[in-house]
N, C-alpha and C positions, 0 to 999 in steps of 0.2 A: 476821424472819418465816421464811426460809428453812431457820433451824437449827431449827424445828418438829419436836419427835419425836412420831408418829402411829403407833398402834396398826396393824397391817397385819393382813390376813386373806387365802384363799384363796379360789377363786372360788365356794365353795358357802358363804361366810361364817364359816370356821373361823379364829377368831386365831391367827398363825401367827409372831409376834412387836411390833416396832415398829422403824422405821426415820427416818431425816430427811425433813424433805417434800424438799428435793431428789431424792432415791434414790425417796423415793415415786415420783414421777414421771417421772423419767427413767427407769426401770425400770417404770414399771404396774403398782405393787403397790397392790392391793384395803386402802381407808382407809373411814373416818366421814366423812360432813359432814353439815350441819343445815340444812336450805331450809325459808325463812318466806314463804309468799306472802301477799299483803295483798288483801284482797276485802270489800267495801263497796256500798253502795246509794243513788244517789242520785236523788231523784223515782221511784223504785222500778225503777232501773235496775238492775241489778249491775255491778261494775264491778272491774278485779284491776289492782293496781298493782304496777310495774317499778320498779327501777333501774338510773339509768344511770349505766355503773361510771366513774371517774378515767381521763384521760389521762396518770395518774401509776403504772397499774396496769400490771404488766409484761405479764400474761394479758390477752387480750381490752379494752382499753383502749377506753374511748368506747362499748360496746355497752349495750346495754339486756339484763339479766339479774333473775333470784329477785329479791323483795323485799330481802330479807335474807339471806344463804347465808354461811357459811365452815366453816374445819377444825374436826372435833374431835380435840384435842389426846389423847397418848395417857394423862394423869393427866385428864380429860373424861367426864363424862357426857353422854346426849342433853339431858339438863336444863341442864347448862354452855352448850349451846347459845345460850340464849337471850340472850346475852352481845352474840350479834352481833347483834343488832337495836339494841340500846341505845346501842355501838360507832358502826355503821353510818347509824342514823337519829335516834337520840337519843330512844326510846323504851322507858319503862321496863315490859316485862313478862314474866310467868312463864310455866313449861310452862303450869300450870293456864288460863292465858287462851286456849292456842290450841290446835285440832282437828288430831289425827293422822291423816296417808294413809299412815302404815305407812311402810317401810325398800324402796325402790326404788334398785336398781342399776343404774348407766350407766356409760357409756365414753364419751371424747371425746379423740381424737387430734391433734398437730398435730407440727409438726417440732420438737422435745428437749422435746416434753411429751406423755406416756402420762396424761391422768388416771380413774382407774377408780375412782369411789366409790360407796359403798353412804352414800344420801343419806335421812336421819333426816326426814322430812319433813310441814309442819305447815301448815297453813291459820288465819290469824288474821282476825277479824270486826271490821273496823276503825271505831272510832269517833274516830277524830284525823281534824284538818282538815291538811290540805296545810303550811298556815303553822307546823302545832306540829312537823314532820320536821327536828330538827338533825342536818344532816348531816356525815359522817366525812370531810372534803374529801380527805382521800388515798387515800379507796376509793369513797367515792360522790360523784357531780357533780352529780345530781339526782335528781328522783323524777316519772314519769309514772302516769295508769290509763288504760286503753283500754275499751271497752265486753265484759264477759265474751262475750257471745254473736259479738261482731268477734272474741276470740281464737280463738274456736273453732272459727271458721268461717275462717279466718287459716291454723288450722296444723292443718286438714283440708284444706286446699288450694282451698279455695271460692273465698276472694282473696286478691289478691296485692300487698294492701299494708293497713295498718291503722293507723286515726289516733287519736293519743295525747295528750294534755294534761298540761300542770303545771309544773314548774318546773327549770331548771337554776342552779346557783352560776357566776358567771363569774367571773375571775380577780383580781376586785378585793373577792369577795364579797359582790355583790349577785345578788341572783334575777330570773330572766329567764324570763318567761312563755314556754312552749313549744306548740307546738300544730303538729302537725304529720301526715303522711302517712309509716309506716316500710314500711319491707319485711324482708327474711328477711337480708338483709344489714348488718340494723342490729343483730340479736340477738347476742347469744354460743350457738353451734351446738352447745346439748344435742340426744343424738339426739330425733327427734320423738314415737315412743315414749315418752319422758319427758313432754312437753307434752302426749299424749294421757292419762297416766294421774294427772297433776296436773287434766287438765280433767275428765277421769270423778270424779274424788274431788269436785273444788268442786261439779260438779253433784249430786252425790249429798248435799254437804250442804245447795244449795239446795234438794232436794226436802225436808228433815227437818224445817229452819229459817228463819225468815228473818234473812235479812240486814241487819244492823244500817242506819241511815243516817249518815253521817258530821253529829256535832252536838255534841263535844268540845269 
């Protein structure tokens, strides 16, 4: 995974070559990635589902992040994308299934990792039940949803903690009902910036549409 060559660009979006994802980020250079968030309705609730990532992942290990998120590779389309969701959750679908929030750039630093991507970004209207999610056990450990209107009052700073349902794989693979109370220390720390314009986008498509109910 490491020897990943990814298209690089400058900080106004201009490709500016490609490099290994190590050099990617150990250096800060501006890449693609593809975030799927999952948002559903249930008894006419809305509701946006996480996961939460392997203890086997080197980044951010155990946190709750994207539905579906990873690199695009630099022989990659944004349509290549959708690779990771099928990867990741064992869910087969195309661009055409799921709504664009457009090309959002973030930063998130830690010690020997700069990562700076300009993130290809998509809202899917889910109609799978919990039970049909086969999960990638070396990148995802489970799958929760939280109630939309909890996230967004979460990470506007209203409260300071938010409870989530669904299931984690434990180490024998069997699934293990979750239900619980997180807080901000349980995410992977995209800036919040990020969270607010993932949240303006879902809301704007619940003003257009409704939201499916999960009945797959």
């Amino acid at each position: 995974m490491h020897n990943e060559i990814l298209t690089i660009f400058d900080e106004v979006g201009n490709r500016t070559g490609t490099a290994p994802r190590e050099e990617v980020h150990r250096l800060g250079h501006w890449h693609e990635t593809f975030h799927c968030w999952f948002i559903s309705k249930d008894q006419e609730i809305p509701y946006i589902y996480l996961q939460l990532r392997s203890e086997q992942k080197q980044d951010y290990a155990g946190l709750l992040d994207i539905t579906a998120a990873g690199h695009l590779l630099a022989n990659e389309t944004v349509e290549d994308g959708t690779r990771e969701v099928h990867e990741e959750l064992g869910l087969d679908l195309s661009l055409k299934d799921l709504i664009p929030l457009g090309t959002i750039p973030y930063s998130m630093k830690k010690e020997k990792l700069i990562d700076n991507e300009r993130a290809h970004v998509f809202v899917y209207n889910n109609s799978y039940r919990l039970e049909d999610f086969q999960l990638q056990k070396e990148e995802v450990a489970g799958i929760v949803k939280a109630k939309f209107s909890d996230f967004r009052r979460f990470w506007q700073g209203e409260i300071h903690s938010l409870q989530v349902n669904g299931f984690q794989i434990d180490p024998h693979g069997h699934r293990i009902t979750i239900e619980q109370d997180v807080d901000m220390t349980h995410f992977v720390p995209h800036e919040v910036g990020y969270y607010t314009r993932i949240i303006e986008g879902i809301e704007a498509i619940f003003l257009k549409s409704p939201v499916v109910t999960e009945d797959k």
